[in-house]
C-alpha positions in Angstrom: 202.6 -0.2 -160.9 203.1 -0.9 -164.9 206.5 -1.2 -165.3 208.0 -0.5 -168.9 211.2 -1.7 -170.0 212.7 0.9 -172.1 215.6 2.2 -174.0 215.8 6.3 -174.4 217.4 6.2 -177.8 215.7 3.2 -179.8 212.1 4.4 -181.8 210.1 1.4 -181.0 210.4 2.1 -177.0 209.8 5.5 -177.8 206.3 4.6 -179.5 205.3 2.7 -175.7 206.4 5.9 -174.0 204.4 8.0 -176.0 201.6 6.3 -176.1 201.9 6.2 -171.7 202.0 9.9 -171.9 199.4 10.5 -173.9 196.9 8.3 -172.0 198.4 9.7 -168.6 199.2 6.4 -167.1 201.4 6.2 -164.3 204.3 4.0 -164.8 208.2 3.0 -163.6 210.9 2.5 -166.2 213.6 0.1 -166.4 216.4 0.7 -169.0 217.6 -1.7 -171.1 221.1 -0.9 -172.5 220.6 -2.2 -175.8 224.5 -0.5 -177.3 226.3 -3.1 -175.1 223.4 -5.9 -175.9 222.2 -6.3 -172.8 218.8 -7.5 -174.4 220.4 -10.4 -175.4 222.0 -11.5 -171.8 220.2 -14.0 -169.2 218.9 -11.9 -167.0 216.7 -9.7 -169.6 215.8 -13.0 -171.4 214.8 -14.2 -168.0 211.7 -11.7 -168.2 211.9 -11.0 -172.1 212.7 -14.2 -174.1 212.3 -12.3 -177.8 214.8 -10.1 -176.5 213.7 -6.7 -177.6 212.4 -3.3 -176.2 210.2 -2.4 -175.8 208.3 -4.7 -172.8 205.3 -3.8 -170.6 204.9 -5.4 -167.1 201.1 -4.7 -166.4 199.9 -4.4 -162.3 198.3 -7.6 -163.0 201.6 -9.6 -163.3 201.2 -9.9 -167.4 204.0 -9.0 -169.6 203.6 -7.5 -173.1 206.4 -8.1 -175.7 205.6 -5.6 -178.4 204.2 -2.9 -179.5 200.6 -4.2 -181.1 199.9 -5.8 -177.8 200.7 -3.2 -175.4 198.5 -0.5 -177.4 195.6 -2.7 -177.0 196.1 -3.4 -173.4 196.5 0.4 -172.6 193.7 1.4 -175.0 191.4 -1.4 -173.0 192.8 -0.7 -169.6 192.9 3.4 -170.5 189.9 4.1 -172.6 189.9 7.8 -172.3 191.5 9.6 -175.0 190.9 7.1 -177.3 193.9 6.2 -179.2 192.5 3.4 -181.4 189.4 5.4 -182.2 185.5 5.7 -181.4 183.2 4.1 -184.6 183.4 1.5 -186.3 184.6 3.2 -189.4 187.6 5.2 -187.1 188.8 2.4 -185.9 189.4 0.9 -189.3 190.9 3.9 -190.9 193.6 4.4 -187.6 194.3 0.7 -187.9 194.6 0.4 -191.8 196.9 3.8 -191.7 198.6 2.5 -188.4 200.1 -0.6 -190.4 201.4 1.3 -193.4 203.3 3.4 -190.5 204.7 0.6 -189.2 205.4 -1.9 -192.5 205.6 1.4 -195.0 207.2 3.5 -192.7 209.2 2.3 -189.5 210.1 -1.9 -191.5 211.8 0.3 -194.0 213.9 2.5 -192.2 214.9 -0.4 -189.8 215.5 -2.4 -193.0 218.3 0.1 -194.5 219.6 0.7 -191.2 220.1 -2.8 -190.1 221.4 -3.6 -193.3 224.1 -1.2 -193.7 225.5 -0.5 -190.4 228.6 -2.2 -189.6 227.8 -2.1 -186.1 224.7 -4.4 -187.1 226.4 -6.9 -188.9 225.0 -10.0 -188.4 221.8 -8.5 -186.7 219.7 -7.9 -189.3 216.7 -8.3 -187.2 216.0 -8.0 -183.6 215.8 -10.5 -181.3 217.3 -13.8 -180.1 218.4 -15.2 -183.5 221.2 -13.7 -185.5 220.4 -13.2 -189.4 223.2 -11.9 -191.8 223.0 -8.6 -193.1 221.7 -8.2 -197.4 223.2 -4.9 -198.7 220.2 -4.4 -201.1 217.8 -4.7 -198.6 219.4 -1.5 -197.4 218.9 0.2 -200.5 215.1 -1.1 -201.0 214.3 0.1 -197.6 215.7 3.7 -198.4 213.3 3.7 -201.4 210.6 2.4 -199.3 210.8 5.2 -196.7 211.6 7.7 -199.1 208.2 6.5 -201.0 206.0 6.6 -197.0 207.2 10.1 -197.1 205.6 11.0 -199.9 202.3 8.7 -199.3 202.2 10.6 -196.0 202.3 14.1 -197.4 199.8 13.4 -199.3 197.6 12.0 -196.9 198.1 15.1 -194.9 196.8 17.9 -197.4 194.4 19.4 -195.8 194.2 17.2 -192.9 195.8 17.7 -188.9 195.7 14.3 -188.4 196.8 11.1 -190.1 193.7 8.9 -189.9 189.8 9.9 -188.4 190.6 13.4 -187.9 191.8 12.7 -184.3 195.4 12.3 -183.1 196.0 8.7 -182.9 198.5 5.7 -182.5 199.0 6.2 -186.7 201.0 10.1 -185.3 202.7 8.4 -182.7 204.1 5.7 -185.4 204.6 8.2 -188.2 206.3 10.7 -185.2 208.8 7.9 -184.6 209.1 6.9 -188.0 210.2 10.3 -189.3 212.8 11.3 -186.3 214.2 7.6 -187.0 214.8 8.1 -190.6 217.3 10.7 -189.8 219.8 7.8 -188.8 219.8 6.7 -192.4 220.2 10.6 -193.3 216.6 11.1 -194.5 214.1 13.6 -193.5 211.4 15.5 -194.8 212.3 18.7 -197.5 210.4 21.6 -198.4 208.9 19.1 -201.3 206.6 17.7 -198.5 205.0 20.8 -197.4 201.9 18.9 -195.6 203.9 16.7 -193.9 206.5 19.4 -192.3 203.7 21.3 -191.3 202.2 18.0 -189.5 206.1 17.1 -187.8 205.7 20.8 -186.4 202.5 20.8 -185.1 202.7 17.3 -183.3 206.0 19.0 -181.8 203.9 21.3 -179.5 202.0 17.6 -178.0 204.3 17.3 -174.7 204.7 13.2 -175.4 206.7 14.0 -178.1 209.7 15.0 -175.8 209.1 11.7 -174.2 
């Protein structure tokens, strides 16, 4: 069976888990406690070497160290619903909107976070090399988020969906993006009318308790 190692309270695990629920796939989890680092001990790097959640274990023996690659291997392997999209032209607009999520969107909150929590101090980045924190990195990546918010409302006037009028991975990431910005005390307001009407309606898809 896929085996998914995860960690309940970090976003970019949560975007793997939503994506398995969504497609219906059958899968074990293995938790990864990543508050006492136990990414970063021998026996994760053993099966992870980057040291990061999340990681996919396929049936066929092949692990999957990030995100990009374990969406393609699931939308592949699990073609039906398509989270990728159909056309041509779909797949393009979920993939160009898919990246601002993630660079945009999810890079920016991570950035002010990393940057200005003391708990992260020296751990700018994820994975096996340390990298000192830059305090204005923090504040650029509050301005960047603050800015995908705003991008994203507009996007969504008049619109259910973020890219090809069909749910798609582009939700999940936004989804993900938007819950996390709340560690870095940002959410949407009432000035973002589109995109609080979006949050709330991709609150009634069950995968978004996952």
């Amino acid at each position: 069976m896929i085996a998914l190692y995860d960690c309940a309270t970090a976003p970019s695990p949560r975007r793997a888990r939503i994506l398995l629920v969504e497609k219906g796939v059958p899968h074990a989890t293995v938790p990864i406690d990543l508050r006492s680092a136990e990414q970063m001990g021998e026996a994760y790097r053993q099966i992870n070497p980057q040291c990061t959640v999340p990681a996919l274990q396929t049936d066929e023996g092949v692990l999957l160290t990030d995100n990009a690659a374990i969406a393609a291997y699931l939308e592949a392997r699990y073609p039906e619903p398509p989270l990728l999209g159909r056309t041509p032209q779909d797949k393009a607009a979920i993939a160009s909107w898919q990246w601002r999520c993630e660079f945009d969107g999810l890079m920016a909150v991570a950035d002010a976070l990393r940057n200005s929590n003391p708990a992260m101090a020296n751990r700018a980045l994820p994975g096996p090399v340390d990298y000192p924190q830059i305090p204005d990195l923090a504040q650029r990546g509050l301005a960047r988020a603050r800015q995908f918010f705003v991008t994203l409302n507009e996007q969504l006037a008049g619109r259910d969906f973020i890219a090809a009028d069909q749910f798609s991975i582009a939700d999940i990431t936004a989804v993900v993006t938007v819950d996390f910005a709340r560690v870095v005390r940002l959410k949407p307001d009432d000035s973002l009318p589109h995109l609080l009407r979006w949050r709330a309606a991709m609150a009634q898809r069950p995968s978004m308790a996952a």
